[in-house]
TORFI-176283 format. One line per field, with one value per residue (C-alpha): residue number from 1; x, y, z; residue in one letter. Coordinates in Angstrom, 1 decimal, always signed. Layout:
resi (NUM:...)
u (X:...)
v (Y:...)
w (Z:...)
resn (A:...)
***
This chain:
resi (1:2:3:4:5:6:7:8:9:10:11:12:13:14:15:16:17:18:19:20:21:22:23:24:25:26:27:28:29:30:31:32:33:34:35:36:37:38:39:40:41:42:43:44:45:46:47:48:49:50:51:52:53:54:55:56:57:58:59:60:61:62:63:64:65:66:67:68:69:70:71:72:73:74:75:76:77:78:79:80:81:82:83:84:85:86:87:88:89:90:91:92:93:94:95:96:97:98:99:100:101:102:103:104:105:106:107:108:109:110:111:112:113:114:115:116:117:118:119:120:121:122:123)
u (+0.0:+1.8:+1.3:+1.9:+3.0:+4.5:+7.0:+6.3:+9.4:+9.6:+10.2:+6.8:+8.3:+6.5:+8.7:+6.9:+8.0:+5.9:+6.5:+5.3:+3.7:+4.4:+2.0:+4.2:+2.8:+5.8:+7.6:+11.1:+11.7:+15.0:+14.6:+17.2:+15.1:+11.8:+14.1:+15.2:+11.5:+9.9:+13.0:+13.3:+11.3:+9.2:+6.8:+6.5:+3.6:+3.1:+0.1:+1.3:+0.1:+3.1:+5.2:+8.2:+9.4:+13.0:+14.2:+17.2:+19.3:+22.5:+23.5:+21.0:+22.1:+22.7:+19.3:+17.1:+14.5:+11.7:+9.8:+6.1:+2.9:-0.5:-1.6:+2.0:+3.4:+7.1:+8.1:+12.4:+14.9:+17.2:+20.7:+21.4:+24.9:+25.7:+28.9:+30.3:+31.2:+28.5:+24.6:+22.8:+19.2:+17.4:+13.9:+10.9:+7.8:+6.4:+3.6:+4.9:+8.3:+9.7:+13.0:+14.4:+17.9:+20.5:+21.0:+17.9:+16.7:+16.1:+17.4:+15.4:+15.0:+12.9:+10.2:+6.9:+4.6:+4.1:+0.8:-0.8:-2.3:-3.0:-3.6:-3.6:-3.6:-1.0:+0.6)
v (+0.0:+3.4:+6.4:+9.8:+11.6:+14.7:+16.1:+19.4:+21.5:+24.9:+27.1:+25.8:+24.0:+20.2:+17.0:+15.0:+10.9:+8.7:+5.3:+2.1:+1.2:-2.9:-4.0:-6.4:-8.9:-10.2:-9.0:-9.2:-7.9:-8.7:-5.2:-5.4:-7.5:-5.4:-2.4:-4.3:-5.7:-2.5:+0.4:+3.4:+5.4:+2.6:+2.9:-0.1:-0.6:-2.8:-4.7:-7.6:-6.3:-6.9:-4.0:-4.5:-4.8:-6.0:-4.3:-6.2:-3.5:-5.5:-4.6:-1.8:+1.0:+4.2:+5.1:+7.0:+5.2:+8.2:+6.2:+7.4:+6.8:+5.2:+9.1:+9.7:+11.8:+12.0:+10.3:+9.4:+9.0:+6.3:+6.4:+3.6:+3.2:+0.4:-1.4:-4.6:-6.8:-7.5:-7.3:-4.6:-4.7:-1.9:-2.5:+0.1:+0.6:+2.7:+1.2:+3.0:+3.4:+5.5:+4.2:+6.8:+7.2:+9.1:+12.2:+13.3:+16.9:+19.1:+18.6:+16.4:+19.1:+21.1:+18.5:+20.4:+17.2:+14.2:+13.8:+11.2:+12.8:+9.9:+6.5:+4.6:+0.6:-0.9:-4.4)
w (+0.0:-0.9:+1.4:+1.2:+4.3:+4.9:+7.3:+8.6:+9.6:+12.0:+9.3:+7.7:+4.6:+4.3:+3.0:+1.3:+1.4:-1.1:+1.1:+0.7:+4.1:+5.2:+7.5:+10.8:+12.3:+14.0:+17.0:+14.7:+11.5:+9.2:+7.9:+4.7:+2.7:+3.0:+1.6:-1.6:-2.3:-1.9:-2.0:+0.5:+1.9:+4.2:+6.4:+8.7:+10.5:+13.7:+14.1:+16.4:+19.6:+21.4:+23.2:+21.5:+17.9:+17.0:+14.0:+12.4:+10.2:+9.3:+5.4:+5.4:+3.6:+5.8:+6.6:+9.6:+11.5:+12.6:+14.9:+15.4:+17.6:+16.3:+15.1:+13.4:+16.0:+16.0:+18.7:+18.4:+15.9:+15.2:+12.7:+11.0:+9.5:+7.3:+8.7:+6.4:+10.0:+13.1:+13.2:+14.5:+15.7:+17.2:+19.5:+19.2:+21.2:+18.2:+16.1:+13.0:+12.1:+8.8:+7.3:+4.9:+3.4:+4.9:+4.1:+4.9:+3.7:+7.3:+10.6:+13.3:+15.6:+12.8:+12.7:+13.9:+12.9:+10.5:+9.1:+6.1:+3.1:+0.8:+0.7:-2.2:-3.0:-5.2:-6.1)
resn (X:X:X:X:X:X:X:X:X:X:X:X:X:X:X:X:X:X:X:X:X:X:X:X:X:X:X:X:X:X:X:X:X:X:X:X:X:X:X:X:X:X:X:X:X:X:X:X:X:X:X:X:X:X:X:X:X:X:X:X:X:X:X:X:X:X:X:X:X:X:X:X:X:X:X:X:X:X:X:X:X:X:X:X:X:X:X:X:X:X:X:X:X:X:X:X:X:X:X:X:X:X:X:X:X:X:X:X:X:X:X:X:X:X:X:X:X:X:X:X:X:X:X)
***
């Protein structure tokens, strides 16, 4: 399902991210090979119920993880840089988590609000 949502910055200029959004229904999430099938930006969505999702980001490209309540409010941040030894995993409470790529257009501390505008079905 593609969404449109847009990032709304303190000096009023919006972002707009065309994202594919992935529904979850498990607590972990090999997070690599959901970018390659569907391509950056990503909204994941968590619909297992559970407190806690694991988010497994070995081999993803440097990207930034803006984790988000259930009515899109930014809630934290997370960097993920791509190193070729180790795994890294991340856990989030959020039920909606944005991956972009790094670099990212504005600074974090500009982000005023996120919000959806669209919502349109695809294969």
């Amino acid at each position: 399902m593609k969404k449109q949502l847009v990032v709304r910055l303190s000096s009023k200029l919006e972002v707009n991210f065309h994202c594919t959004e992935v529904p979850v229904t498990s607590t972990f999430l090999d997070v690599p090979p959901i970018v390659s099938e569907h391509h950056f930006p990503i909204l994941l969505h968590f619909q297992h119920g559970a407190l806690v999702s694991t988010l497994h980001l070995s081999q993803l490209p440097d990207a930034l993880l803006l984790q988000m309540d259930e009515k899109l409010q930014f809630q934290s941040a997370t960097y993920a840089y791509h190193h070729p030894h180790g795994d890294f995993d991340v856990q989030s409470q959020s039920p909606y988590v944005l991956i972009i790529p790094l670099p990212i257009p504005f600074d974090l501390k500009d982000i005023v609000s996120i919000r959806s505008i669209s919502n349109t079905e695809t294969k």
